[in-house]
VEXROTI-682353 format. One record per atom (N, C-alpha, C): residue number from 1; residue in one letter; atom name; x, y, z. Coordinates in Angstrom, 1 decimal. Example, Ala and Ser with C-alpha at 12.3 -4.5 7.8 and 13.67 -1.06 7.14 Angstrom:
2
+------+------+------+--------+--------+--------+
! resi ! resn ! name !      x !      y !      z !
+------+------+------+--------+--------+--------+
!    1 !    A !    N !   13.2 !   -5.7 !    7.8 !
!    1 !    A !   CA !   12.3 !   -4.5 !    7.8 !
!    1 !    A !    C !   13.2 !   -3.3 !    7.8 !
!    2 !    S !    N !   12.8 !   -2.2 !    7.1 !
!    2 !    S !   CA !   13.7 !   -1.1 !    7.1 !
!    2 !    S !    C !   12.9 !    0.0 !    7.9 !
+------+------+------+--------+--------+--------+
This chain:
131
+------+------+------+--------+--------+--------+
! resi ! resn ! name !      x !      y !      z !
+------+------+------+--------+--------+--------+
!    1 !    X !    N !  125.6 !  100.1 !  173.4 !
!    1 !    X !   CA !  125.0 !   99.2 !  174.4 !
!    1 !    X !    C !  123.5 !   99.3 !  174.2 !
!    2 !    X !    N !  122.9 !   98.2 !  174.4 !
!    2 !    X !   CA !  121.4 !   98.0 !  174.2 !
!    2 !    X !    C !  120.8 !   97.5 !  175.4 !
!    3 !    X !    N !  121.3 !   97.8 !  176.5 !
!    3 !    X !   CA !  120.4 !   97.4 !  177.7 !
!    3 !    X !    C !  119.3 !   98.2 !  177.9 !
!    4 !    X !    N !  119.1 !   99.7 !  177.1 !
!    4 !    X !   CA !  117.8 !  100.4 !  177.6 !
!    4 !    X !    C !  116.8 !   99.4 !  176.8 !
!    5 !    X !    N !  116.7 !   98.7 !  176.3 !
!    5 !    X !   CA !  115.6 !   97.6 !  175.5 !
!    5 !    X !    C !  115.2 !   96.6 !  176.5 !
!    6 !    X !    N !  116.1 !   96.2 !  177.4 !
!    6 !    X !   CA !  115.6 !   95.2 !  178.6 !
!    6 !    X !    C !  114.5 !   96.3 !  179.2 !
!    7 !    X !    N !  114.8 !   97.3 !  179.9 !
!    7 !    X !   CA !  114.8 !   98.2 !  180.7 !
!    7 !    X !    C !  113.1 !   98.8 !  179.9 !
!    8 !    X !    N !  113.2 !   98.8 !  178.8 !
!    8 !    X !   CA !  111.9 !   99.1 !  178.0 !
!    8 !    X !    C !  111.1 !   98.3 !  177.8 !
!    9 !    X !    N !  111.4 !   96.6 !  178.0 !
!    9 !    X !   CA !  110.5 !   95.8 !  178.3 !
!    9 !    X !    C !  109.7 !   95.9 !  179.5 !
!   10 !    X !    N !  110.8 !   96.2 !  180.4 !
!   10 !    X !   CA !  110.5 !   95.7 !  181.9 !
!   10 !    X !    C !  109.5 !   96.4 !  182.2 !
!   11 !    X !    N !  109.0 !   97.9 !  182.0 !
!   11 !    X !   CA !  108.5 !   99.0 !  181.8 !
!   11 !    X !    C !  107.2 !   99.0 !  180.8 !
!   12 !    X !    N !  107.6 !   98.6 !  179.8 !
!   12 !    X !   CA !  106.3 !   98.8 !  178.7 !
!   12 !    X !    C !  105.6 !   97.3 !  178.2 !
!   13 !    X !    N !  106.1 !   96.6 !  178.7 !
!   13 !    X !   CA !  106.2 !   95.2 !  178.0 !
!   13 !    X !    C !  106.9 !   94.7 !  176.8 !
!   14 !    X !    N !  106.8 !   93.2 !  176.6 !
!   14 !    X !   CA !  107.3 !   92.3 !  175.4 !
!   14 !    X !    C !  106.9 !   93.0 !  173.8 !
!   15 !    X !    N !  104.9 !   93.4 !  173.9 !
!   15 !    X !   CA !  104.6 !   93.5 !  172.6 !
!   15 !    X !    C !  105.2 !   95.3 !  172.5 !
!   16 !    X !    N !  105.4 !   96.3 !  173.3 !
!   16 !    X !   CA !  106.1 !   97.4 !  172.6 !
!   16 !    X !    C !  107.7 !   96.9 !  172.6 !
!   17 !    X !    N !  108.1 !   96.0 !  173.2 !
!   17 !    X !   CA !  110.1 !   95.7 !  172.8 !
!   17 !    X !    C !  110.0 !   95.4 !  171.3 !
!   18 !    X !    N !  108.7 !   94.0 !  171.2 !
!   18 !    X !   CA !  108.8 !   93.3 !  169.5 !
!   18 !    X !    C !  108.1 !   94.4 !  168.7 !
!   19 !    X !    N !  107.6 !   95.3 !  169.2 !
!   19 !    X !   CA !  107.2 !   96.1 !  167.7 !
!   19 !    X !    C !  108.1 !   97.6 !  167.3 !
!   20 !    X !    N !  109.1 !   97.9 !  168.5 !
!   20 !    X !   CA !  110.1 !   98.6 !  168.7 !
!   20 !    X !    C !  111.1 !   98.1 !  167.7 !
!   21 !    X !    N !  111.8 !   97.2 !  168.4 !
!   21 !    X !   CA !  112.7 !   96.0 !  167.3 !
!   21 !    X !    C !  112.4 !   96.1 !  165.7 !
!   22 !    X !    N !  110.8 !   96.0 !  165.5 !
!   22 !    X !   CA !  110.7 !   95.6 !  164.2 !
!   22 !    X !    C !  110.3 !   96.9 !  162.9 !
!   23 !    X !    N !  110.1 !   97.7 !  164.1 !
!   23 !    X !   CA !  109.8 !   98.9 !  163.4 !
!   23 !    X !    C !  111.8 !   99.5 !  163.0 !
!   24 !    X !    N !  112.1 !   99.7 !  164.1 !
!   24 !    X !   CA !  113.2 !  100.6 !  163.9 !
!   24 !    X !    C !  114.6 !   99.6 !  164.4 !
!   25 !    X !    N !  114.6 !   98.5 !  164.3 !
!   25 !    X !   CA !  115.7 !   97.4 !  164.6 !
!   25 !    X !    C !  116.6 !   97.7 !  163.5 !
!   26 !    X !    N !  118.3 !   98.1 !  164.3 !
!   26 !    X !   CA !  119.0 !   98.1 !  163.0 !
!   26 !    X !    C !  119.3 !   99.6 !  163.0 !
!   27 !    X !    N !  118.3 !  100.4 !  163.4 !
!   27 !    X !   CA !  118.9 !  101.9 !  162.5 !
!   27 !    X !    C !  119.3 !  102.8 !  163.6 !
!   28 !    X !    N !  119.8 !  103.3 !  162.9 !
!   28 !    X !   CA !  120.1 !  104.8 !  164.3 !
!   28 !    X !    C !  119.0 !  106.0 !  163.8 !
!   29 !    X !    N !  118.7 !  106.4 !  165.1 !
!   29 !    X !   CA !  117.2 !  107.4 !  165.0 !
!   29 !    X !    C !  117.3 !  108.4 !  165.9 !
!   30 !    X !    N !  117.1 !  109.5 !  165.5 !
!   30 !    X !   CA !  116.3 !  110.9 !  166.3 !
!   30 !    X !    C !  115.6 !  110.5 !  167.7 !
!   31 !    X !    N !  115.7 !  110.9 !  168.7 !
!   31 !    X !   CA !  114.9 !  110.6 !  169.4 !
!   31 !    X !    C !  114.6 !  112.1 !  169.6 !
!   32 !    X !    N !  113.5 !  112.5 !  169.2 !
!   32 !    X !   CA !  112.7 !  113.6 !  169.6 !
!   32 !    X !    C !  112.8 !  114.4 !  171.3 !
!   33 !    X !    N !  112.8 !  115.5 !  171.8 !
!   33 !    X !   CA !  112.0 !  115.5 !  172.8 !
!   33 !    X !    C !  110.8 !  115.5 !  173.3 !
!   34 !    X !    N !  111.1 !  115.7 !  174.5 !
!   34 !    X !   CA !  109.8 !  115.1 !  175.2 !
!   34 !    X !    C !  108.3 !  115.6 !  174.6 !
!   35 !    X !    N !  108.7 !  117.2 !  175.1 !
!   35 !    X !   CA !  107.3 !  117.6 !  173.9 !
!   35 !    X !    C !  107.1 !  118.0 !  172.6 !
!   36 !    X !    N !  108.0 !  116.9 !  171.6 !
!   36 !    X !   CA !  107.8 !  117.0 !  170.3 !
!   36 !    X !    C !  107.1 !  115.1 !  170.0 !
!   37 !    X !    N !  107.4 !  114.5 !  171.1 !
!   37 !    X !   CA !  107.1 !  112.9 !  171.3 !
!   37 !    X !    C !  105.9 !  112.7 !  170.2 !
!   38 !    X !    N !  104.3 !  113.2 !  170.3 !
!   38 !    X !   CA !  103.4 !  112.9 !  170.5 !
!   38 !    X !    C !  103.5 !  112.6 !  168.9 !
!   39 !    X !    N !  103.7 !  113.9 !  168.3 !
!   39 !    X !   CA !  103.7 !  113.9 !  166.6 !
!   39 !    X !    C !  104.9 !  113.4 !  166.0 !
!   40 !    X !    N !  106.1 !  113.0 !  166.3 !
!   40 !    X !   CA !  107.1 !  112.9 !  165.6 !
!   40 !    X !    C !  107.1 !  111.3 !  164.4 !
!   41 !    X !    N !  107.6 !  111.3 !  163.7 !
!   41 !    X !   CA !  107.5 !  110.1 !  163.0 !
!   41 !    X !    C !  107.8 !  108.9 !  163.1 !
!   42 !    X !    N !  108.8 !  109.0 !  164.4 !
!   42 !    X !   CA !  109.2 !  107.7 !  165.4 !
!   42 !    X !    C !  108.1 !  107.5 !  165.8 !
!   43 !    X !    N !  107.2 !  108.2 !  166.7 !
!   43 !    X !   CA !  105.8 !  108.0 !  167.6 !
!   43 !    X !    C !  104.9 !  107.6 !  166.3 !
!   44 !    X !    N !  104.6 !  107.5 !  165.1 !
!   44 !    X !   CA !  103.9 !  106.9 !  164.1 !
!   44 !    X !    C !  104.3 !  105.4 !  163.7 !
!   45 !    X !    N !  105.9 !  105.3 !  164.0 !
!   45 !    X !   CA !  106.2 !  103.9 !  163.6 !
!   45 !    X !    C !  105.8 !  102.6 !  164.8 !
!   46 !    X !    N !  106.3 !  103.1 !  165.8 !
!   46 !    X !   CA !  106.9 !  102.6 !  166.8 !
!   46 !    X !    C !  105.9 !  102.5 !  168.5 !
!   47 !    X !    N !  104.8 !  103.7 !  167.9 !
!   47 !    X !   CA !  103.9 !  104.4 !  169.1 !
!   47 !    X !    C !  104.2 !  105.0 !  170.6 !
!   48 !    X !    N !  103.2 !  106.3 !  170.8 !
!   48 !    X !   CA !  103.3 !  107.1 !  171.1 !
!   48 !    X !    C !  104.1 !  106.7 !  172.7 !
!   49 !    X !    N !  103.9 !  105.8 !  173.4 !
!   49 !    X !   CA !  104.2 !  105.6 !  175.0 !
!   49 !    X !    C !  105.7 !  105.2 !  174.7 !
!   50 !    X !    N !  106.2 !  104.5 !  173.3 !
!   50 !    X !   CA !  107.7 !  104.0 !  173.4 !
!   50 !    X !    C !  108.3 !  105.2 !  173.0 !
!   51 !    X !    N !  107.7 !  106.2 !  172.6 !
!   51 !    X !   CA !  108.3 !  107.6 !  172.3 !
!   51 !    X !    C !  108.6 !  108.4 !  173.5 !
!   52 !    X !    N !  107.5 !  108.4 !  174.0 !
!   52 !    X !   CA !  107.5 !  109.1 !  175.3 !
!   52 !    X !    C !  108.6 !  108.6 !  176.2 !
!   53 !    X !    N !  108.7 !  107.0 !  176.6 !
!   53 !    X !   CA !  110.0 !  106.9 !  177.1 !
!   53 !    X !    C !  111.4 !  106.6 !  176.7 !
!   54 !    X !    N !  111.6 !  106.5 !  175.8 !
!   54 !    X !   CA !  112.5 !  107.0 !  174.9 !
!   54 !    X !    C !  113.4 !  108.4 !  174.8 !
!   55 !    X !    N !  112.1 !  109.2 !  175.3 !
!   55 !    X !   CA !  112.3 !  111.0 !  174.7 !
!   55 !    X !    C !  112.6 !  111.1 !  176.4 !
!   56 !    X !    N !  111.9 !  110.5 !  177.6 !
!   56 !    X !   CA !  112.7 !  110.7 !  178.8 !
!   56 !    X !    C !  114.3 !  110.2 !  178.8 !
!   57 !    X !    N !  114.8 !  109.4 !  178.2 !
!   57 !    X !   CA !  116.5 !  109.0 !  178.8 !
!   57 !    X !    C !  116.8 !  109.8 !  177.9 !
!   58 !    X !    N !  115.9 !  109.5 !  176.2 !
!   58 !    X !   CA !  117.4 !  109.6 !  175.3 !
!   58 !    X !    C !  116.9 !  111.1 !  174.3 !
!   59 !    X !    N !  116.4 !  112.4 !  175.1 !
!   59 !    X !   CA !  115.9 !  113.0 !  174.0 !
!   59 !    X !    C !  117.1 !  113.8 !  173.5 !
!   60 !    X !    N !  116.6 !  114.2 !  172.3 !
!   60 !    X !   CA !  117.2 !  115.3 !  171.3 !
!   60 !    X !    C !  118.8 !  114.6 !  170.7 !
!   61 !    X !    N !  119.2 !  113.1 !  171.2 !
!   61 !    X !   CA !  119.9 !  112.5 !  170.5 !
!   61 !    X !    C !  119.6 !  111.6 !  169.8 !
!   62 !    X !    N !  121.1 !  110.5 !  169.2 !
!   62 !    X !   CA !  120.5 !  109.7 !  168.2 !
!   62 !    X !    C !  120.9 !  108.5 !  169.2 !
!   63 !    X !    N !  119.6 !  107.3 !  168.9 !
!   63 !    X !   CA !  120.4 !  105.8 !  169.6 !
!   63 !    X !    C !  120.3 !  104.7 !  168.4 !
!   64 !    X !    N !  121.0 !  103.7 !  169.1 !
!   64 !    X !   CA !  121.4 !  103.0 !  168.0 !
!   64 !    X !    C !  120.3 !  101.6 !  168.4 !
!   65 !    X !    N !  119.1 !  100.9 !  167.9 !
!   65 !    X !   CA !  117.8 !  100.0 !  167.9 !
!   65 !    X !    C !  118.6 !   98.8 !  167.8 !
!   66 !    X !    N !  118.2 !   98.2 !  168.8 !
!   66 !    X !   CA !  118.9 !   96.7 !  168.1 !
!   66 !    X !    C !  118.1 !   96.2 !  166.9 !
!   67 !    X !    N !  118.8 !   94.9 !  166.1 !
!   67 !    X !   CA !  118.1 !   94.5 !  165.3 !
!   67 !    X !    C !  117.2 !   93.0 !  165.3 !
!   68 !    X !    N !  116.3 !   93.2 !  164.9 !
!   68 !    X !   CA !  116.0 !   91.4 !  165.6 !
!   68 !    X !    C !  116.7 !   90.4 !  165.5 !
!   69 !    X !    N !  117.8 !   90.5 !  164.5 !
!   69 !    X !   CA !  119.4 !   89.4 !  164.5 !
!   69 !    X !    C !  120.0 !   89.6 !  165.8 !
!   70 !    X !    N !  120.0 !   90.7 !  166.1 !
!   70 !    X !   CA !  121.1 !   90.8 !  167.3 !
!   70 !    X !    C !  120.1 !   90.0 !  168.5 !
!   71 !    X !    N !  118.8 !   90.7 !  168.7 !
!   71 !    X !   CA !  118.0 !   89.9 !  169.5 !
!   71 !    X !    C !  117.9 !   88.5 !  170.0 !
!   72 !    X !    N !  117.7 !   88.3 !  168.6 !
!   72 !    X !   CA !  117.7 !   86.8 !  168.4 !
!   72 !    X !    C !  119.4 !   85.9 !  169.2 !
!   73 !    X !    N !  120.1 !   86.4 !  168.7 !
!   73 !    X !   CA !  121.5 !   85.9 !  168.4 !
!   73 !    X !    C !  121.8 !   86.3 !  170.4 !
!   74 !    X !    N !  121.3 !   87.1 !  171.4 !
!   74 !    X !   CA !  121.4 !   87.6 !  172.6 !
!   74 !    X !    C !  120.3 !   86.8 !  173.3 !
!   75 !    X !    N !  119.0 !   86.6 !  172.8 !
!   75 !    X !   CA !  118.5 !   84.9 !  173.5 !
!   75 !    X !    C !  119.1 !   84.2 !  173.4 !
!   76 !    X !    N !  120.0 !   83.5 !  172.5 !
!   76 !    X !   CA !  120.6 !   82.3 !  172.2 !
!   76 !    X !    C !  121.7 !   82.1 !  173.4 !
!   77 !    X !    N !  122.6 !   83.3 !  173.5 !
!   77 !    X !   CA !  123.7 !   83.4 !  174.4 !
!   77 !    X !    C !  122.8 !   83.8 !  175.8 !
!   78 !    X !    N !  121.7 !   84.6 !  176.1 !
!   78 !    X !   CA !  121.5 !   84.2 !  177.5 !
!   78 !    X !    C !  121.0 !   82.3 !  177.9 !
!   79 !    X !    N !  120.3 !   82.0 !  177.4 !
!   79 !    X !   CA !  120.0 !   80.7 !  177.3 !
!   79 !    X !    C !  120.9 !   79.4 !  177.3 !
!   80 !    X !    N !  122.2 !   80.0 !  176.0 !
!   80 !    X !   CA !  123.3 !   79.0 !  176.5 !
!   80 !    X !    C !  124.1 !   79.1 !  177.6 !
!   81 !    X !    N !  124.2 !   80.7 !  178.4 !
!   81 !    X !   CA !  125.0 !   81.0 !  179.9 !
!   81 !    X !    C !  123.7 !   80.0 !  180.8 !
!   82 !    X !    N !  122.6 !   80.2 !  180.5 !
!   82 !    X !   CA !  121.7 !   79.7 !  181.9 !
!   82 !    X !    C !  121.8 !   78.4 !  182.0 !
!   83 !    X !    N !  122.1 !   77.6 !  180.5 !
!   83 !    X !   CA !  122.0 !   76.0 !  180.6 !
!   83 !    X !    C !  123.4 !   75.5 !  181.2 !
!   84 !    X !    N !  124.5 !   76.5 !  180.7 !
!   84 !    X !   CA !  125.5 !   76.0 !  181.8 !
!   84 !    X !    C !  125.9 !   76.6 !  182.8 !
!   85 !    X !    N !  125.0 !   77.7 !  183.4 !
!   85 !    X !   CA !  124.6 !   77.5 !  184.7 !
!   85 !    X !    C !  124.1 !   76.4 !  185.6 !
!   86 !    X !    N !  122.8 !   76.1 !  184.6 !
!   86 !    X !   CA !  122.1 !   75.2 !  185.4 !
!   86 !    X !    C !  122.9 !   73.8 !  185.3 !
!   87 !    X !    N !  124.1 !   73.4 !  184.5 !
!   87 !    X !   CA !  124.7 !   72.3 !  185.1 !
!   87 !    X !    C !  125.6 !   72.1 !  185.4 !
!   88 !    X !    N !  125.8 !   73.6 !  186.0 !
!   88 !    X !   CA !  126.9 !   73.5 !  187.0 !
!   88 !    X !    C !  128.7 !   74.0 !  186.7 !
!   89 !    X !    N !  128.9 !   74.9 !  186.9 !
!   89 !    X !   CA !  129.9 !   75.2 !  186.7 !
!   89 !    X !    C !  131.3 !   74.2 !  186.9 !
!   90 !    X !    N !  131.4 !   73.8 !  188.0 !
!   90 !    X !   CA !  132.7 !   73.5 !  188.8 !
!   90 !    X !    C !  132.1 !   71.8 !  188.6 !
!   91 !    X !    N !  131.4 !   71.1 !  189.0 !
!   91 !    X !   CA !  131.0 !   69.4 !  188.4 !
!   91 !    X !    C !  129.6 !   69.7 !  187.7 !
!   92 !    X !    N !  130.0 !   69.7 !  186.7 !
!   92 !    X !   CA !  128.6 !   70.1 !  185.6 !
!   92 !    X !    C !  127.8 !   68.3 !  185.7 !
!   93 !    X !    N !  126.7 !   68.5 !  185.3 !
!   93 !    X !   CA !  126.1 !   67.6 !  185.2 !
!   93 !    X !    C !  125.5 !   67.3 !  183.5 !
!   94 !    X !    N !  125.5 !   68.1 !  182.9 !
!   94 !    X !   CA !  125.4 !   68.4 !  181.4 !
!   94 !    X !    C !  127.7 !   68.3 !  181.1 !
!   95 !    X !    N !  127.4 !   67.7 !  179.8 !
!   95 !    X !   CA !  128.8 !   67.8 !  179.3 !
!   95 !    X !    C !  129.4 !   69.0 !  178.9 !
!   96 !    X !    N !  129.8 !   69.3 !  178.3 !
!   96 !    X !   CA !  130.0 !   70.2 !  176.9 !
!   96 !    X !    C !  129.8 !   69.8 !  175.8 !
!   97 !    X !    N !  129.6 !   68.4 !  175.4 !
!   97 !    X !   CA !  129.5 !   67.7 !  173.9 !
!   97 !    X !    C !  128.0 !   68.1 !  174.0 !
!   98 !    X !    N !  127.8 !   67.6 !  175.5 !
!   98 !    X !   CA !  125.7 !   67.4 !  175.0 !
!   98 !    X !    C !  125.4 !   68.8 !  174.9 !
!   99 !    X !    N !  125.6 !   70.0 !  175.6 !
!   99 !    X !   CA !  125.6 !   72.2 !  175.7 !
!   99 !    X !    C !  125.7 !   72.1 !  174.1 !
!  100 !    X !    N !  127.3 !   71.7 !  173.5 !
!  100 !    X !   CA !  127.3 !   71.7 !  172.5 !
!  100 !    X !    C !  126.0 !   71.9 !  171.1 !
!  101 !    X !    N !  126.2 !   70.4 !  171.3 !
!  101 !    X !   CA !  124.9 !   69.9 !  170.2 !
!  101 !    X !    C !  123.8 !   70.8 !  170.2 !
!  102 !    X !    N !  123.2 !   70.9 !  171.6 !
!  102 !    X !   CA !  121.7 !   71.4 !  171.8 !
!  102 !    X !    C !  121.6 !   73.0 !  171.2 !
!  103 !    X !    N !  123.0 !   73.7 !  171.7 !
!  103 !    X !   CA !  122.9 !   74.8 !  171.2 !
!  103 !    X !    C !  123.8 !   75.6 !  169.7 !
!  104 !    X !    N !  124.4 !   74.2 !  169.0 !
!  104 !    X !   CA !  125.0 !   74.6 !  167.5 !
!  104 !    X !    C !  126.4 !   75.6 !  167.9 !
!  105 !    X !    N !  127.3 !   75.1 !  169.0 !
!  105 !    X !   CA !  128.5 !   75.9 !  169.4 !
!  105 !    X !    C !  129.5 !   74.8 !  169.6 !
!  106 !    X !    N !  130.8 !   74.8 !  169.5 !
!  106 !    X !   CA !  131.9 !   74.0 !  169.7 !
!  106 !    X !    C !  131.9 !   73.7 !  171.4 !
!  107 !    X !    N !  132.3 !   72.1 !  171.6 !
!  107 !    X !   CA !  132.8 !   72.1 !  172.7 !
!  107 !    X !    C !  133.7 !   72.6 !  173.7 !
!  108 !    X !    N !  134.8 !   73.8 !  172.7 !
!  108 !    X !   CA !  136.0 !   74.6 !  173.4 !
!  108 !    X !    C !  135.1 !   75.7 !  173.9 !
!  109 !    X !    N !  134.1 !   76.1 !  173.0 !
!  109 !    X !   CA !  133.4 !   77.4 !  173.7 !
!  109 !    X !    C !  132.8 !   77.2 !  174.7 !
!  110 !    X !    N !  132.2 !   75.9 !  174.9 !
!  110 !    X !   CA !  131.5 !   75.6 !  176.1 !
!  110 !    X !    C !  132.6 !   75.7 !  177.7 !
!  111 !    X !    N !  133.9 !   74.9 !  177.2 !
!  111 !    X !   CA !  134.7 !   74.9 !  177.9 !
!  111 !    X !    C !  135.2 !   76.6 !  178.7 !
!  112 !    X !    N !  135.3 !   77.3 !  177.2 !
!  112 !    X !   CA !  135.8 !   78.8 !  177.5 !
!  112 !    X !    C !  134.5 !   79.6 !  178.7 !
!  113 !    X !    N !  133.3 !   79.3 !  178.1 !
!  113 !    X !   CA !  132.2 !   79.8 !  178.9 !
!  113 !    X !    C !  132.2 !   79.6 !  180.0 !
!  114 !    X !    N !  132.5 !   78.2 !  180.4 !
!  114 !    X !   CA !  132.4 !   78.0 !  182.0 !
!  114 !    X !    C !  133.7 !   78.7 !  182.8 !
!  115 !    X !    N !  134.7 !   78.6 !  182.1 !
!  115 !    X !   CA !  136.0 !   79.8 !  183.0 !
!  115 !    X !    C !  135.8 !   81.0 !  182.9 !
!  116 !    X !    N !  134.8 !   81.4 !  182.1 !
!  116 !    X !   CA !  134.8 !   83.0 !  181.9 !
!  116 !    X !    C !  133.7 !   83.3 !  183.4 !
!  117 !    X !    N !  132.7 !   82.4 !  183.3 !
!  117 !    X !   CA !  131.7 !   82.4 !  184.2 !
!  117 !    X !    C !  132.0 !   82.3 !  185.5 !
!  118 !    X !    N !  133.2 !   81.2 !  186.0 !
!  118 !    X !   CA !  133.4 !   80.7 !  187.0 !
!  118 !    X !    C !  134.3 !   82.4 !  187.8 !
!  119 !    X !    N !  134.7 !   82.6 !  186.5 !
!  119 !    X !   CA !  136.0 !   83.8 !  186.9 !
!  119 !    X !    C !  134.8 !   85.0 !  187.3 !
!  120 !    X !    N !  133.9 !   84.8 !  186.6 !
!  120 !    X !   CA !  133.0 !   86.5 !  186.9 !
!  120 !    X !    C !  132.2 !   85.7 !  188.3 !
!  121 !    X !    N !  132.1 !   84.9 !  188.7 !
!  121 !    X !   CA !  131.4 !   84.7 !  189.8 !
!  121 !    X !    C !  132.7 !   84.2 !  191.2 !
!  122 !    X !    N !  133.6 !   84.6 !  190.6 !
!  122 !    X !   CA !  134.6 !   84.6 !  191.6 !
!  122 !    X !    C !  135.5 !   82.7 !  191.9 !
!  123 !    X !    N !  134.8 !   82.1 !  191.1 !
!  123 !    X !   CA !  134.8 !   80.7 !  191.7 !
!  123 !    X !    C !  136.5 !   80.4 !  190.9 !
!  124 !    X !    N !  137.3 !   81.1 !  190.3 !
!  124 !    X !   CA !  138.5 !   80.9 !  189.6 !
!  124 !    X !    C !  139.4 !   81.4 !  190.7 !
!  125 !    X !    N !  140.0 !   81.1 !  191.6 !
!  125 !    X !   CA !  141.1 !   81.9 !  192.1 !
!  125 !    X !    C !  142.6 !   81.3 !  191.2 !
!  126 !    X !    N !  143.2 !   82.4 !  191.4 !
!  126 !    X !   CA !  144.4 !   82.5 !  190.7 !
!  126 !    X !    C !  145.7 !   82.3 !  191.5 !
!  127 !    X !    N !  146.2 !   81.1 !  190.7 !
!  127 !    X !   CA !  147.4 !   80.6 !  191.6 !
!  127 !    X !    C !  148.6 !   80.8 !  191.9 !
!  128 !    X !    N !  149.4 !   81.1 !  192.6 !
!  128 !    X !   CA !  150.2 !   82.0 !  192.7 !
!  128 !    X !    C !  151.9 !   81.3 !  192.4 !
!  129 !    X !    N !  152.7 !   82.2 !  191.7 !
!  129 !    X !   CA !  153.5 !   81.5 !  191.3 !
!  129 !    X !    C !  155.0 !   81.2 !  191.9 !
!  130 !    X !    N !  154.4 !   81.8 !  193.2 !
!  130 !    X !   CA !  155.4 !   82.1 !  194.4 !
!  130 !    X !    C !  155.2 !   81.4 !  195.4 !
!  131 !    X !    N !  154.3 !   80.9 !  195.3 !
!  131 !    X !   CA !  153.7 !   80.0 !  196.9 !
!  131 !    X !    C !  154.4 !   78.8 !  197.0 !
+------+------+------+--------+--------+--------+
């Protein structure tokens, strides 16, 4: 799971997430403790404050960096959930053909997206086969 990299943005900013990603995106790494942070060879690639928090969650184990593919490829999917958010789950105002196009995905995925979405926001009830 790569949610501590949101959580390291939110905290250190954009330019230590993109030079995190680019230094060590992809690999599984040592994370030092806390007070080995300062000198270790992560804190030379990656610098000293993303080591330091780093070495507070995750010290003396290994984590796994996303890679800028995965990044990249996790904008794409937040972006395509927000655009068919924004037109609407239950009477969309955007199609699926047009979601489609804009974002280089099948119209069935778009279809599948919106029940997956509708279901995690509760708006799917399930009908009963007894009633």
């Amino acid at each position: 799971m790569t949610a501590w990299i949101d959580e390291l943005e939110r905290d250190l900013g954009l330019a230590i997430r993109l030079r995190v990603i680019q230094a060590a995106g992809g690999q599984r790494r040592d994370v030092p403790r806390p007070e080995n942070a300062h000198g270790s060879a992560l804190a030379a690639e990656i610098g000293v404050e993303a080591v330091r928090w780093l070495a507070d969650r995750f010290a003396g184990t290994k984590v796994d960096f996303p890679s800028a593919h995965a990044a990249k490829v996790q904008n794409k999917a937040s972006l395509l959930r927000a655009a068919v958010l924004d037109a609407g789950l239950t009477n969309p105002t955007r199609s699926a053909n047009d979601l489609a196009r804009e974002f280089g995905v099948t119209s069935m995925w778009i279809h599948k997206l919106r029940v997956q979405m509708r279901d995690e926001a509760g708006q799917n009830p399930q009908l009963s086969l007894f009633d």
